[in-house]
N, C-alpha and C positions, 0 to 999 in steps of 0.2 A: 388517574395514573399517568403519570410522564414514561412517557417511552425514552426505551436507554440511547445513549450514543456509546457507537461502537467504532473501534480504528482496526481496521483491515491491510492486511494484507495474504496476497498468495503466490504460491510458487508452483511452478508449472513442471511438465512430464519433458517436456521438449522444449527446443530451441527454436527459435523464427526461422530459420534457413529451412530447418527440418520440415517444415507445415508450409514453404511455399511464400515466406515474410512475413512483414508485420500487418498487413493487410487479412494474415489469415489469422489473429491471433485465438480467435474461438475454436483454434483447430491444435493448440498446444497443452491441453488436457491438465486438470490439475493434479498435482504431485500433493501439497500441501495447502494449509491459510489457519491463520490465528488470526482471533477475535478478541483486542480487548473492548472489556463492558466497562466506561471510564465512570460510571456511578458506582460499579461495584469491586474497583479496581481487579475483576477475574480474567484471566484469560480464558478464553476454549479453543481448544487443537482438532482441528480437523485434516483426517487425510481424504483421501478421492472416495474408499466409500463411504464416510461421512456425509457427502455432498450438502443430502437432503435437509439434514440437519442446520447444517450452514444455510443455505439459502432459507429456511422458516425462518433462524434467527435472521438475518440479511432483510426480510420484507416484514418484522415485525421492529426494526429501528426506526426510531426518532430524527436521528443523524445518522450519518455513515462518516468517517473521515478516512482518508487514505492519500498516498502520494503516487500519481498516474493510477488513482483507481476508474477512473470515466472509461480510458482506453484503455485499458490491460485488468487490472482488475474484475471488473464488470466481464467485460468483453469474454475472460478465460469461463467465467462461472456461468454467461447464460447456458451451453450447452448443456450444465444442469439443474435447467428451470429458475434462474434465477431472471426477474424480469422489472432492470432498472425502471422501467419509464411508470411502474408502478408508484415509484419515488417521485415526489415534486422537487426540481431540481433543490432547491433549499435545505433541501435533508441530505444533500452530499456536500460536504468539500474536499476538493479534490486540490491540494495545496502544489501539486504540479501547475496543472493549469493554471490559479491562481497565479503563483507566480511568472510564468508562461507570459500572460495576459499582461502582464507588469512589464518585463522585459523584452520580451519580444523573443524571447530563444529560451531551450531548456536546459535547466544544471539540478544534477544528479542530486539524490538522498544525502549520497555521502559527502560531497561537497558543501551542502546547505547543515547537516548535521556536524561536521566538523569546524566549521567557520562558524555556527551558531551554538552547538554545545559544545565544543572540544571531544567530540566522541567520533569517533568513525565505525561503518560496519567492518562487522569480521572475515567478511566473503562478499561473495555477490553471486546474483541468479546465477550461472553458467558453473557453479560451482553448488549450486542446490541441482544442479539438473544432473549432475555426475553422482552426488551421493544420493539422488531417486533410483538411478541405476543400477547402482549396486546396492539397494537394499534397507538404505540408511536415513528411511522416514522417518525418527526420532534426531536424527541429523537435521533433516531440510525443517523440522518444527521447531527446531532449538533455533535455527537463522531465523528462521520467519518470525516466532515471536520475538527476536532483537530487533529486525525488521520495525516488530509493530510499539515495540519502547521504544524507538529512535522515535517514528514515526509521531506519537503522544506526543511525546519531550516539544518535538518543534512544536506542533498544533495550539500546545499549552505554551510554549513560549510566548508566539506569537500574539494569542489572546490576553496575554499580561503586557507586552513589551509595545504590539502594533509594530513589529517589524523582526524581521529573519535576517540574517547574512549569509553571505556567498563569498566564493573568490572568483575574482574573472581571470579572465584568461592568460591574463599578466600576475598572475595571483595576487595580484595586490584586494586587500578586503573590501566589501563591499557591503552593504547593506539598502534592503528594499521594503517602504512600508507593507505591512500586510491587515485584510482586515478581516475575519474570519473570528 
């Protein structure tokens, strides 16, 4: 039996300033996270009490993919038992870092999804963290899984194409191989 790969992401209760930076991120609680299972193209919606369920799926994956899920990702869900290093590094790619490692500095979801699919998100965290607030966890799940189909779209690009684009700083386009 092949274990599935799954693309993650999650959305938090708080803000970094709130919990002390980004050095405390295990301290920003999760609000939301979708899971897609790319063999079975499902998503699954989980909110905070969820958790558990998420982290059994999470330690019974084959891969994980996600963008900055090494440090934010992971980082949000150990508090609830979730225990990366269970994983061999090889069963994450974390297309942040990836490309991190490539260029030497980092550019955002939306930036690499719009230079590379012509798509942009429709928010962003600080804007999932407002509708946790007031109550609107079919809200921050509807972002999230946009999130986690932006998310695919590159992961899948890249594994056809062997390279992503970006806009630098001058916006002029850019493209960076990738190998994932």
């Amino acid at each position: 039996m092949t274990l599935p790969t799954l693309v993650l992401d999650v959305e938090t209760q708080r803000l970094a300033h709130e919990v002390g930076g980004w050095e405390h991120v295990d301290r920003l609680g999760l609000a939301a996270a979708v899971v897609l299972d790319i063999g079975t193209g499902l998503f699954h919606r989980y909110a905070e009490s969820d958790a558990e369920r998420l982290v059994a799926q999470l330690h019974g994956a084959g891969h994980i993919v996600g963008y900055n899920v090494l440090r934010f990702d992971y980082t949000v869900l150990r508090p609830y038992g979730f225990e990366p290093e269970r994983l061999e590094p090889a069963q994450t790619t974390d297309m942040l870092e990836h490309l991190m490692r490539r260029l030497g500095f980092r550019v955002s979801l939306d930036n690499v999804a719009a230079a590379t699919l012509g798509t942009q998100k429709s928010a962003d965290g600080l804007a999932a963290v407002a509708w946790y607030r007031q109550g609107e966890i079919a809200k921050v799940l509807d972002y999230c899984e946009e999130d986690v189909r932006i998310t695919a779209r590159l992961w899948e690009h890249g594994r056809a194409k062997h390279q992503i684009a970006y806009r630098d700083r001058e916006y002029r386009l850019r493209t960076v191989p990738v190998a994932w």
